[in-house]
C-alpha positions in Angstrom: 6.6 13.1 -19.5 4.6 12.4 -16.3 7.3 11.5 -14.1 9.1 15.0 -14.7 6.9 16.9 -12.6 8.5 15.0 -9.7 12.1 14.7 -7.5 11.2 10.8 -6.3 9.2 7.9 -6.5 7.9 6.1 -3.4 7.1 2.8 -4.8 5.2 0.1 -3.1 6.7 -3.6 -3.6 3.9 -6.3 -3.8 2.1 -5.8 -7.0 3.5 -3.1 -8.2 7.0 -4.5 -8.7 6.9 -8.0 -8.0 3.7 -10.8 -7.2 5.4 -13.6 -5.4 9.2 -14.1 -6.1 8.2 -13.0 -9.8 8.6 -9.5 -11.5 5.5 -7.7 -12.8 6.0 -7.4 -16.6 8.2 -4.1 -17.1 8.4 -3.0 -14.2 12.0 -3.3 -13.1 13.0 -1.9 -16.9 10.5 1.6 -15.2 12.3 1.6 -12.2 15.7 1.5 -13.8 15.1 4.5 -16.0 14.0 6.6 -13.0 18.2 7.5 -12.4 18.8 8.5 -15.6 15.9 11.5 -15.8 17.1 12.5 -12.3 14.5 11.0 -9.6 14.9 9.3 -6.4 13.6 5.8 -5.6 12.9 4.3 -3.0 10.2 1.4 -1.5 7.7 1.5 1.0 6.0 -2.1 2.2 4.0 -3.4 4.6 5.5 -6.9 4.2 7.0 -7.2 7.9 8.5 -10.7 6.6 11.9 -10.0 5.5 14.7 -7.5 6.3 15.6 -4.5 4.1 18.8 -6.7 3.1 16.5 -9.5 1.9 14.1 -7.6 -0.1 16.7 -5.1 -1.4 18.3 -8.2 -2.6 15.3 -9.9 -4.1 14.6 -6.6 -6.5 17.9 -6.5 -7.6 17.8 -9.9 -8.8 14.2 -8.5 -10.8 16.4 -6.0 -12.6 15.4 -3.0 -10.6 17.8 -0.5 -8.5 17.5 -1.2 -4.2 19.9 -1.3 -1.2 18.4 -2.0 2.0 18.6 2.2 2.8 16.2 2.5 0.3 13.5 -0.3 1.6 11.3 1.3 4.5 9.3 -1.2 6.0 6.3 -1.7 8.6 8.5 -4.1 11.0 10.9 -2.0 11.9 7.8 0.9 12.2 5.6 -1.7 14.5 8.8 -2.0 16.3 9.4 2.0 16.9 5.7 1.8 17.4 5.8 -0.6 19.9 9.0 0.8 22.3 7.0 4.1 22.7 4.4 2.0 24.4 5.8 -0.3 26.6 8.9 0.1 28.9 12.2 -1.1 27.8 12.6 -4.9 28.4 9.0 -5.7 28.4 8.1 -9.0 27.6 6.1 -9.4 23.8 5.0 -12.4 22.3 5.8 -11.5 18.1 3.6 -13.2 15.5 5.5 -13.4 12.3 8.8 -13.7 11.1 12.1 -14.0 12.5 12.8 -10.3 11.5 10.4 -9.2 13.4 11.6 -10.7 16.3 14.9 -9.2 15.4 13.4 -6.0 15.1 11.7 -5.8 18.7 15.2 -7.3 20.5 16.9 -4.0 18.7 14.0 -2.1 20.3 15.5 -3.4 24.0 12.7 -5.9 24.3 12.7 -9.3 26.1 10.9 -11.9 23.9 7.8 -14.0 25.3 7.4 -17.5 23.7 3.6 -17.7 24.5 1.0 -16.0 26.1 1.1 -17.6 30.0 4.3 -15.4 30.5 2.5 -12.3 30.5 3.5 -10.2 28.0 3.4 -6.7 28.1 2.5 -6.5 24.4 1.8 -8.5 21.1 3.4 -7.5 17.5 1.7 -9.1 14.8 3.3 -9.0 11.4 2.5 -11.2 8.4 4.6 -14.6 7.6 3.9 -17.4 5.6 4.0 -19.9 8.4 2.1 -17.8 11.4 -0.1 -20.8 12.5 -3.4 -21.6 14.6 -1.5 -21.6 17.5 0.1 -18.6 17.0 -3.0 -16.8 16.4 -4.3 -18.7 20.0 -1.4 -16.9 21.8 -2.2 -14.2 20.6 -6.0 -13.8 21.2 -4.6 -15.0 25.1 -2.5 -12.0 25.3 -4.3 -9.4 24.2 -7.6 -10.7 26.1 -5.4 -10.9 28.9 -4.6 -6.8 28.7 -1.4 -7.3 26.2 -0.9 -3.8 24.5 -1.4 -5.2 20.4 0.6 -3.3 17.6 0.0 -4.5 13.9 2.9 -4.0 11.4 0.0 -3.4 9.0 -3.7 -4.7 8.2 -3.8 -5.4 3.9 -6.5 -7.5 3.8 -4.9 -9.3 0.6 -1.5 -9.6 -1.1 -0.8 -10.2 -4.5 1.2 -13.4 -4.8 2.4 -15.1 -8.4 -0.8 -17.7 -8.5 -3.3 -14.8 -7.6 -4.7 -12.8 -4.7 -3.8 -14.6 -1.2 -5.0 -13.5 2.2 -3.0 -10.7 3.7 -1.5 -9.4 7.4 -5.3 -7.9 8.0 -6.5 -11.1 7.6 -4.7 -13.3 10.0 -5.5 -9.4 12.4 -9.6 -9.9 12.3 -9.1 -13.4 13.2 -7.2 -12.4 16.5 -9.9 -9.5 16.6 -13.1 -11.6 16.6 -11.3 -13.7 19.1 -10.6 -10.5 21.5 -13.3 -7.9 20.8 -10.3 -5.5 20.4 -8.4 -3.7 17.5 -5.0 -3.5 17.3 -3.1 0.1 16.6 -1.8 0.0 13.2 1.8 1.1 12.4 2.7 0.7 8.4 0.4 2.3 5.8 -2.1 3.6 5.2 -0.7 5.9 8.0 1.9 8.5 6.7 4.9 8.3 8.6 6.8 5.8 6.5 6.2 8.2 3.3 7.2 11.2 5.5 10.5 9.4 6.7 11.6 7.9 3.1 11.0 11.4 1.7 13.0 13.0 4.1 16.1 10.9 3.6 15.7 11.0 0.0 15.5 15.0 1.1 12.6 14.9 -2.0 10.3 17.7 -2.1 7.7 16.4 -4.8 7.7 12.6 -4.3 5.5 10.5 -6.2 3.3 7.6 -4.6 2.8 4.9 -6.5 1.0 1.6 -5.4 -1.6 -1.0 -6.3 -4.2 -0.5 -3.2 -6.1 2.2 -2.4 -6.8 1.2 1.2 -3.2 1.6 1.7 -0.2 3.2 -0.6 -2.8 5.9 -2.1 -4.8 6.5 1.1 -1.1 6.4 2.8 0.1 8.5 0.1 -2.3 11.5 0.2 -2.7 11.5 4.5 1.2 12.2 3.8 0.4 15.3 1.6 2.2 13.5 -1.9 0.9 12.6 -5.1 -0.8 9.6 -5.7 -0.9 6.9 -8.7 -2.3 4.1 -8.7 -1.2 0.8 -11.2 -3.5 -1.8 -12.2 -1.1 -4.4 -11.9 -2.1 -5.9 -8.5 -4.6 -5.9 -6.2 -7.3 -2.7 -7.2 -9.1 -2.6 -10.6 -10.3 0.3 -12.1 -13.6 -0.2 -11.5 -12.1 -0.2 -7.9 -10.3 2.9 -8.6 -14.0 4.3 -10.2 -15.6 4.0 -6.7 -13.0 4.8 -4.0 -14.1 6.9 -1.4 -12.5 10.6 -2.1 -9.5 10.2 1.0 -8.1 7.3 -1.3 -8.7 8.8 -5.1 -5.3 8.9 -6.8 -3.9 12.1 -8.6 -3.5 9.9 -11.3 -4.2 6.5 -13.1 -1.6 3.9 -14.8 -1.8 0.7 -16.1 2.1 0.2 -15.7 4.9 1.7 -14.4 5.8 2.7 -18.1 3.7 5.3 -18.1 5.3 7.4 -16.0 7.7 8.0 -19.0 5.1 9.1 -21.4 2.8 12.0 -21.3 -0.6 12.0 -19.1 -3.5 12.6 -20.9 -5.3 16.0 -20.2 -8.4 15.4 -18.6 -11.2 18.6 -18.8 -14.7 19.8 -18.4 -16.8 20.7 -21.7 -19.7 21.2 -20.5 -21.2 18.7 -18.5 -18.9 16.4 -19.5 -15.2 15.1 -18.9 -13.0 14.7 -21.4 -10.0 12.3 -21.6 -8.0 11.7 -25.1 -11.4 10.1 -27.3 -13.4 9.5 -24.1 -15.7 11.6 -22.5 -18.2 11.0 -19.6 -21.1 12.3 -17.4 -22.9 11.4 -14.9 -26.7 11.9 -14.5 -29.5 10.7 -12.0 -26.2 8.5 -10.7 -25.8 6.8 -13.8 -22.1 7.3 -15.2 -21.9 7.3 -19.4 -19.0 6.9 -21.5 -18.4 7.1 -25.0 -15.4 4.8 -25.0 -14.4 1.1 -24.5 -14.1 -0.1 -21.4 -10.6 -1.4 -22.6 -9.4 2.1 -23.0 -8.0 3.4 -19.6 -8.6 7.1 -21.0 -12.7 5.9 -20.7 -11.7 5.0 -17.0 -9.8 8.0 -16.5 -13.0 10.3 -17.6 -15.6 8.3 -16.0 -13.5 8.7 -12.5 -12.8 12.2 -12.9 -17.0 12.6 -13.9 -18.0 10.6 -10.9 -15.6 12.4 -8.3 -16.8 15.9 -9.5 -20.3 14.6 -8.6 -19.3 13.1 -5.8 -16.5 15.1 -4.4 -17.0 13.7 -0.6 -17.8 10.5 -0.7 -16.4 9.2 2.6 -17.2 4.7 1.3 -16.7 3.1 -1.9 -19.7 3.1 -4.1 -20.5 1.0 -6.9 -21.9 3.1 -9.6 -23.8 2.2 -12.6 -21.6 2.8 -16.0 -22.4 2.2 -19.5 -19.9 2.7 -22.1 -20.8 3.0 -25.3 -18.3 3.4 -29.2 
């Protein structure tokens, strides 16, 4: 089985085991088996909302195994982030959640309620209830010189009544407001997969997430093996068309998979080969004998594209047919 080749799973949370305060379909039942063959788990999020007590919580009442150890988030990253760039005490005005805040007064940092007392930096970090104003103070700060440290910059997050804007977001608003970007401290940049790794002391981790833009371009900066699950934000069509820094090792419709066997997929010919499906790809056109409801097709089509296109540095949107 798939999941044998490997000592630990580094599992994103939104959308790959939860949408919302709801559990994605099998997922927690995945996780749980992961113990019993052997792996480590553990969860890597940019969600800067809640502590590693609250979420740990939250997935245990899904079904799934957590303890706050085994959450690594991007609050307390943009925190660490943060104290190596200011002197201890500054003054920063925090956008998001009360954890957050917590996170930066651990740091040895004064808090700034608004942007006319001059702080020294700005954290921003998604929350539900980040408001205008809070954007306002924000855009004041950091025009006013205010070093500016983003937990993380997803675009989107999967919530339980669909896609929802994310962190990034409520970031380009305060960035068309400023002219300036912020430095980013979650994923897609390695360090939080290098630190869970290392205290799960796991020398063949596993990436697993639902964006490419972040777990699977995270993932492989980090040197690990990427897969990506097309339960939450990125399709495979998505998948298809990622430029080559965030193409996964692998493709999964579920987290169940990693219990069965991944199909071998090979050359023969001019041609890729996946279970039933093959594909190929000429004058930029891709072709696929296979449905386009069999993830095998997908998998062949995105191994015959890469091969053609083995440096794409944007997505592309290629022309597919697929044919029975």
């Amino acid at each position: 089985m798939l999941i044998s080749a490997f000592d630990a799973v580094l599992s994103d949370l939104d959308g790959v085991v939860y949408a919302g305060p709801e559990a994605i379909a099998g997922a927690p039942e995945a996780l749980g088996r992961l113990a019993g063959v052997g792996v480590e788990l553990a969860y890597i999020t940019n969600n800067a909302s809640r502590s590693p007590e609250v979420v740990a919580r939250h997935i245990r009442q899904l079904g799934a195994p957590a303890d706050a150890g085994s959450v690594f988030g991007s609050a307390d990253a943009g925190a660490d982030l943060l104290a190596e760039k200011i002197p201890a005490k500054s003054k920063v005005l925090v956008v998001g959640s009360a954890y957050l805040r917590d996170c930066v007064v651990a740091r040895g940092l004064t808090l700034a309620e608004s942007a006319e007392e001059s702080p020294a930096a700005v954290i921003q970090g998604f929350d539900p209830d980040v408001s205008w104003r809070d954007l306002a103070e924000a855009a004041h700060a950091v025009n006013a010189g205010a070093v500016w440290v983003a937990t993380n910059a997803d675009m989107t997050i999967p919530r339980a009544r669909g896609i929802a804007p994310g962190n990034g977001s409520l970031v380009e608003a305060v960035a068309t407001a400023t002219k300036v970007r912020p430095v980013v401290a979650g994923k897609p940049e390695p360090l939080l997969f290098q630190v869970a790794a290392e205290q799960l002391e796991a020398s063949r981790p596993l990436v697993v997430g639902d964006r490419l833009d972040t777990d699977i371009l995270g993932g492989n900066r980090a040197g690990f093996a990427t897969a990506v699950v097309l339960t939450g934000v990125d399709d495979a069509a998505a998948v298809l068309g990622a430029p080559a820094d965030q193409r996964p090792r692998y493709l999964l419709g579920t987290l169940a998979e990693l219990f069965g066997d991944y199909p071998v997929v090979r050359a023969t010919g001019k041609q890729i080969v996946c279970g039933a499906a093959r594909a190929g790809v000429e004058d930029g056109v891709i072709t696929v004998t296979g449905s386009r409801d069999d993830l095998d097709a997908w998998r062949a089509a995105c191994c015959a594209w890469w091969y053609a296109n083995p440096r794409a540095a944007g997505h592309t949107t290629p022309d597919i047919n697929f044919s029975s």
